[in-house]
N, C-alpha and C positions, 0 to 999 in steps of 0.2 A: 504494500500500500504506500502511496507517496504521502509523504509529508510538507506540510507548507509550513515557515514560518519566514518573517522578517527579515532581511538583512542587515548590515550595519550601514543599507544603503540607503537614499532614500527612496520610498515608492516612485517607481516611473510613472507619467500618465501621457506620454506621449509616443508610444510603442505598442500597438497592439496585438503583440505576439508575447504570449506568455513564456520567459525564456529560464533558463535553469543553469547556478551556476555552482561551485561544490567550495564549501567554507569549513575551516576547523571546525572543532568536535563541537565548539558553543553552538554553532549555529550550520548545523549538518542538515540540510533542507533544501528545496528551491525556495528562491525567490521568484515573486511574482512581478510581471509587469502588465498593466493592463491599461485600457483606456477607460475614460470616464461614460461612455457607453454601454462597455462591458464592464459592469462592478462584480459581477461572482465569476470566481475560477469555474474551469470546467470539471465535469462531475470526474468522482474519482479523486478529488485530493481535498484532505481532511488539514485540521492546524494540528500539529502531532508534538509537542513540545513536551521535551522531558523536565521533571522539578528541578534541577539543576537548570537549565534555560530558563525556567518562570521566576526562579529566585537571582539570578544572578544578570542577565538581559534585562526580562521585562517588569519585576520590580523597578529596579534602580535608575532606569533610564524613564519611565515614567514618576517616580519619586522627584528625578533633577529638571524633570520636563524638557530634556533630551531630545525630543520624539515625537512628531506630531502626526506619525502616522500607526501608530500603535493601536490606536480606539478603533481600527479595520478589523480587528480579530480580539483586541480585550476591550472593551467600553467600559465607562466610567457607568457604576451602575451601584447603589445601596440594595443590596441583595434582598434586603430586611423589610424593604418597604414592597415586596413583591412576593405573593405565594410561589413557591418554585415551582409550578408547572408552566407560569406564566413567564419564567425565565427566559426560556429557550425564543422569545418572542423579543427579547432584548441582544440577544446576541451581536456580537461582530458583524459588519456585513457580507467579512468575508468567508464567517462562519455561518450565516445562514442554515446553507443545507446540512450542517452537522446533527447527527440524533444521538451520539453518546455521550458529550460531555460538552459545556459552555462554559468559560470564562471571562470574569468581572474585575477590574479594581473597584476596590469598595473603601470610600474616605473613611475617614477617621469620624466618629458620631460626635454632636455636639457635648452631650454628656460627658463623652469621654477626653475630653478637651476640658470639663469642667471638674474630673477625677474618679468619674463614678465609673459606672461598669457598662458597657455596649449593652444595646438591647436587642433579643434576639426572637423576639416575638411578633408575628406577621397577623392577619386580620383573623385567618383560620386556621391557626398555631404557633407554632414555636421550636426555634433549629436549640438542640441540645448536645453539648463536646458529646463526647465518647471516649476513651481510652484516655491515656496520658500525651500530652504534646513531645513530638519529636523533634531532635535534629534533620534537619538537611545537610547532607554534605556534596560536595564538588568531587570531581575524581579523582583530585587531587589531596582528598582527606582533610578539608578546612569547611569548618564547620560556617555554613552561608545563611540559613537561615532556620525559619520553626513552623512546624506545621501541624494543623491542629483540625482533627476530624467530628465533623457533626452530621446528625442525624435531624432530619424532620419529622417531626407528631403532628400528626393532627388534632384540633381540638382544645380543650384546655388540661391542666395538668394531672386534674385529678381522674379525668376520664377521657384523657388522649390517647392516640392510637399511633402506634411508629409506623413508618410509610418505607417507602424504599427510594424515598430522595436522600441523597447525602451528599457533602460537602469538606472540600478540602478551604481551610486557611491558611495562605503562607504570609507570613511575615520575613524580611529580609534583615539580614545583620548585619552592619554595618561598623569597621573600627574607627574609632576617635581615639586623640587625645586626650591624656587623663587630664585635671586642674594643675596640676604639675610640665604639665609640657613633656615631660619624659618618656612615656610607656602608652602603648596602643590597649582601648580597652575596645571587647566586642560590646556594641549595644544593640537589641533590637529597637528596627525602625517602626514607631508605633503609627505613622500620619499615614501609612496607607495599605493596606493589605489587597491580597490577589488570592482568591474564592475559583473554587474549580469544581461547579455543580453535576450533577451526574446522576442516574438511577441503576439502583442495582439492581441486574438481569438475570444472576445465576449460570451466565456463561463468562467466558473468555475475551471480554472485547477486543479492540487492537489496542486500545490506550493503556490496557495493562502489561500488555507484550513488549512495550516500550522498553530503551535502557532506562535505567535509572541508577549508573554508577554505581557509585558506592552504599545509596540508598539512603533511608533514616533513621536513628537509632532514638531509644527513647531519652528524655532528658531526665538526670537525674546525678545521685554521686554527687560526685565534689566538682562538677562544671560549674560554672558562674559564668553570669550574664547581666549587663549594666542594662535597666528597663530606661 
């Protein structure tokens, strides 16, 4: 199956031959070029990004506003304000015809800019973690960011129903300088996360066949991370 993602180039709109070119491991994909005529690829090619690409690409270069052609396959979208079957109806344009998986950046909530806690409650439920949050790491063994798996219920809590929507959250980690000037600390980047909606099928999809390096481990022990 081909994969499409992004370049480090800018989208062409003056080319209307969709052409394919081969890039290190980050960005292992074609690139698209397309006219403003034609907005959807042709059938056959899905956005196939592995979490190492979504944490280390299209966080951070959406975070520095980098990129203004990203919101073609991630769109600025509050996940929270939207039942997720109505998701799939926000999508990328370039994801359109996708039916396994869509991807969101989802701002930071006012709330939590005020210190309280994200709200994760939709009209006709409410998305709940699951398991413990993991590392991300790069294949080079540096720990890039955190990812954190929810479940959708329907209903309310005392007599919700879990559904087979679910949800990945990455946040990206980012080093700074400590107050001292001297020593790199990692921090998670709290102003924007990247949501990667999905329903479970009970098969194999391709997005599970995907690499995924080194993979994620769970967080825990004696790591530290500057919030």
């Amino acid at each position: 199956m081909n994969r499409l993602i992004l370049s480090s180039l800018p989208v062409s709109v003056s080319n209307p031959i969709y052409t394919h070119h081969h890039h290190p491991p980050t960005h292992r994909c074609s690139v698209l070029t397309t006219t403003m005529n034609h907005r959807l690829p042709p059938p056959g090619y899905r956005f196939f990004p592995t979490e190492e690409e979504l944490v280390s690409f299209y966080l951070p270069n959406e975070l520095d506003a980098r990129r203004d052609d990203l919101h073609r396959v991630i769109p600025v979208v509050n996940v929270y304000e939207h039942e997720p079957w109505h998701l799939p109806m926000e999508a990328g344009e370039l994801c359109k015809r996708d039916t396994e998986q869509w991807f969101f950046f989802v701002p930071k909530q006012e709330r939590e800019v005020q210190g309280g806690r994200p709200s994760r409650t939709t009209a006709s439920g409410y998305w709940k973690a699951t398991g413990s949050p993991t590392y991300v790491y790069s294949s080079t063994d540096k720990v890039i960011g955190v990812k954190k798996t929810m479940v959708f219920y329907h209903g309310k809590s005392s007599t919700s129903k879990k559904t087979k929507w679910k949800m990945h959250e990455y946040r990206a980690i980012k080093e700074e300088l400590d107050s001292t000037n001297t020593c790199l600390i990692p921090k998670l980047q709290h102003e924007l996360s990247l949501c990667r909606v999905y329903v479970i099928s009970g098969c194999v999809r391709a997005f599970d066949r995907r690499p995924t390096g080194l993979g994620t481990h769970e967080i825990g022990g004696s790591s530290s991370l500057s919030s």
